[in-house]
N, C-alpha and C positions, 0 to 999 in steps of 0.2 A: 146599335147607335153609338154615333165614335163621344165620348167625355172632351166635350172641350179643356183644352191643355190649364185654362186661370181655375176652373173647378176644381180639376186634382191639384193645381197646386196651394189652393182655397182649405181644399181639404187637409190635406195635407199637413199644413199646420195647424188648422184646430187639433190633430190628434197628437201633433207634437206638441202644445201647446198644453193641450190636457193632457199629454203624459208628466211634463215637470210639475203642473201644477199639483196631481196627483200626488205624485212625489216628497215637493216640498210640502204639503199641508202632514204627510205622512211620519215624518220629523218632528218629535217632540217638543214642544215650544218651551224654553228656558224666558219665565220674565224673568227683568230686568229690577231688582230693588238695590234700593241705596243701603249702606252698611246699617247694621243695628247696636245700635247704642248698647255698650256694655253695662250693664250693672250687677253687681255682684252682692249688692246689700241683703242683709236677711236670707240669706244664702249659705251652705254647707260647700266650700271651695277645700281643693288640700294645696300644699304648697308648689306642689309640679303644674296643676290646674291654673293656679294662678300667675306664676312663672311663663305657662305658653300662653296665655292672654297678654299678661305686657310686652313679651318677645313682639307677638303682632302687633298691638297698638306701638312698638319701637319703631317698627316697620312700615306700616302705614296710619293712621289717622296719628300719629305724634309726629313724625316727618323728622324724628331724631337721625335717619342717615344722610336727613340732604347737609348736614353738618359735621355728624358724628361718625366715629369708625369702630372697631372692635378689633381690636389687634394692627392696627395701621392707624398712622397720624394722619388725622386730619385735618386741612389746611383752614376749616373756621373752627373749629372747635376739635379738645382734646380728644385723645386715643379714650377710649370706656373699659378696654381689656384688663381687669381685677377691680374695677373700682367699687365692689365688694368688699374686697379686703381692706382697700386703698383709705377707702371713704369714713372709716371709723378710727384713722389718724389724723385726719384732713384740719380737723378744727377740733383744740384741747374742749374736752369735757361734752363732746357732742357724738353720739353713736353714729354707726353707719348709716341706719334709717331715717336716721334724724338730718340728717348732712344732705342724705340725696332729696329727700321731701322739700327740703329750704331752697337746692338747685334746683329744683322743679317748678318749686312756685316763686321761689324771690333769688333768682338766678343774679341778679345783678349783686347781690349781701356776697360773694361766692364765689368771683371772679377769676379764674386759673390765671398767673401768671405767665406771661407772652400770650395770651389770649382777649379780643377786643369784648370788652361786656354789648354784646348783641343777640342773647339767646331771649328771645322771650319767656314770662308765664305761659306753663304749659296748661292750664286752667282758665286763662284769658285768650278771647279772638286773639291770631286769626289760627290758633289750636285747638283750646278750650273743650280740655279734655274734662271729665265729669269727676268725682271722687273715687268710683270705683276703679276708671283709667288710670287714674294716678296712683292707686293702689298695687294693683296690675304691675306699671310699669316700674313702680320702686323696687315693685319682690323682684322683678326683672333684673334691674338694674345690682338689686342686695348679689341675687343666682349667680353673679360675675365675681369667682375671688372669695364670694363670704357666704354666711347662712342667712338664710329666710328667714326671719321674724318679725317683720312686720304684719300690723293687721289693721283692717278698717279704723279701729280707733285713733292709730297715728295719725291721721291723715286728717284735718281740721273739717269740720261738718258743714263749712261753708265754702267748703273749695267745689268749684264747677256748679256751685248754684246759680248763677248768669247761663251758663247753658242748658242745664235741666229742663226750661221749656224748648229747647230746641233750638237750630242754629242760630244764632247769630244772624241778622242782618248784613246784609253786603256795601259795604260801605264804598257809594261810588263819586267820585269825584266829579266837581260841576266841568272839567275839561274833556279833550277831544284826543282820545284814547288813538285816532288813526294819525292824526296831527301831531300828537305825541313821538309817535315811531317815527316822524318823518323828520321833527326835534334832534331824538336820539339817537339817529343816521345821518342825521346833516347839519343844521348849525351845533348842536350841543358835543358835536364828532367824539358821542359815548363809546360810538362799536370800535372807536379805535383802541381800546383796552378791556371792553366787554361784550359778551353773549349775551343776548336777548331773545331766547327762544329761536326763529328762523331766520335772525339776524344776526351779524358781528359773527368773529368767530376769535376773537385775539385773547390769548390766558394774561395779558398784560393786568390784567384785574377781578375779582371773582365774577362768574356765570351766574346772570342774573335771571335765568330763565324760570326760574322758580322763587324768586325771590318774595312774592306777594303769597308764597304758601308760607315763609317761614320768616316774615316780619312785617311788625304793623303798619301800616299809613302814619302813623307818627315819625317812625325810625326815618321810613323813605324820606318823605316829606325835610328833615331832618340832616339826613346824609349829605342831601344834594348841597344843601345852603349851609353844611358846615361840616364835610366830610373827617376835616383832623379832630372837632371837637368830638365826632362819635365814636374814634377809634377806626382801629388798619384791621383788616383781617388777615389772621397769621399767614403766613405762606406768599404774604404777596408783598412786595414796596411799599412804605409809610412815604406820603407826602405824593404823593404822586396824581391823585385828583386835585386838580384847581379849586381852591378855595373861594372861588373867584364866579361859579355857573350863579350865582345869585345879582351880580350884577349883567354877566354875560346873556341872561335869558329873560325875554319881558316877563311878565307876571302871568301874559295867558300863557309861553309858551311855559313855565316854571309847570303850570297845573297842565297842560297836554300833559306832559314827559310823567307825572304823578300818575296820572290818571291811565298811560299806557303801561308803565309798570305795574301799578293795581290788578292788572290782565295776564301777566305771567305768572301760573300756576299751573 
């Protein structure tokens, strides 16, 4: 008896079918978890150990390179190559550990010259790194140029207590984040000097495409309606934003443009 031809090809792919599926289920499954909070308190750390914990938190949950560089200037924020050594000249009567802990949590006291004060706390959203992080990242920071000696105690017992319960809420704006992008491509004509993630592409002004990972809703909010008063970011022409998008954009279109900025991260 002849197999009609839609059977075998019926067939046919059930067994190809169940053979990928075999396959893939045969492939060890890797979840998916969100990074784990560093803590190092109450803890036997030695100073190498704690050196390659800050390295990473420099790396990612601090978001120090979308600014910072190591051996090469960077265009918002200073070169970090010795500032080990660097940092216990920096300001009379204050150690090196001492210096970078103050740039870490009250970065605006600490301001590099030719450099616009725009670093945020790195203990407050939208970083809001824990005590131990900050601990971590100073010996890091000490490891460049100078010796380790900092220890948990340096570091104030109330720093990253705001994030201790966990993150931070996400603070979303009452506007229209797609209206926004359509602001900051067309009447606000942003892309003409900046990147916006899959939009703009001109270096006439910094790349904002991350911009919402490494400044607050304050600053934004801020920049737009009064860009000279917040300072230039080094590398690029002072004066050069319109002082002026506060009267140029209505009030809803002010909060789109906020609100689709909030969304590059």
């Amino acid at each position: 008896m002849r197999v009609p031809v839609g059977v075998k090809v019926g067939v046919f792919s059930l067994l190809v079918m169940g053979g990928y599926s075999y396959f893939a289920n045969s492939i060890p499954q890797i979840e998916s978890k969100p990074p784990q909070e560093l803590s190092l308190e109450g803890g036997n750390v030695t100073p190498a150990q704690l050196v390659k914990a800050g390295e990473e938190i420099f790396k990612t949950k601090g978001t120090c390179e979308i600014c910072h560089r190591i051996g090469q200037k960077g265009t918002r924020a200073p070169d970090l190559a010795g500032i080990g050594g660097r940092a216990g000249k920096a300001k009379a009567g204050t150690s090196a550990k001492q210096y970078i802990i103050e740039s870490l949590l009250q970065p605006g006291a600490v301001v590099v010259e030719g450099y616009p004060n725009i670093m945020p706390a790195v203990d407050k959203p939208p970083i809001a790194l824990n005590r131990s992080e900050v601990w971590a990242l100073t010996a890091f920071l000490e490891s460049l140029g100078g010796t380790v000696d900092v220890t948990l105690n340096d570091v104030p017992a109330t720093v990253g207590s705001g994030a201790a319960a966990g993150a931070p809420a996400e603070i979303k704006m009452p506007g229209d984040s797609k209206a926004g992008e359509a602001v900051f491509a067309g009447k606000g004509a942003c892309i003409a000097c900046h990147k916006a993630g899959k939009i703009g592409a001109s270096p006439v002004g910094p790349d904002l495409s991350q911009i919402a990972k490494i400044q607050t809703p304050d600053y934004i909010m801020k920049k737009i309606l009064d860009p000279k008063g917040m300072g230039t970011v080094a590398g690029f022409p002072p004066g050069v934003m319109p002082q002026t998008m506060g009267q140029t954009l209505t009030a809803k279109e002010y909060v789109d443009v906020v609100a689709f900025l909030l969304t590059l991260k």
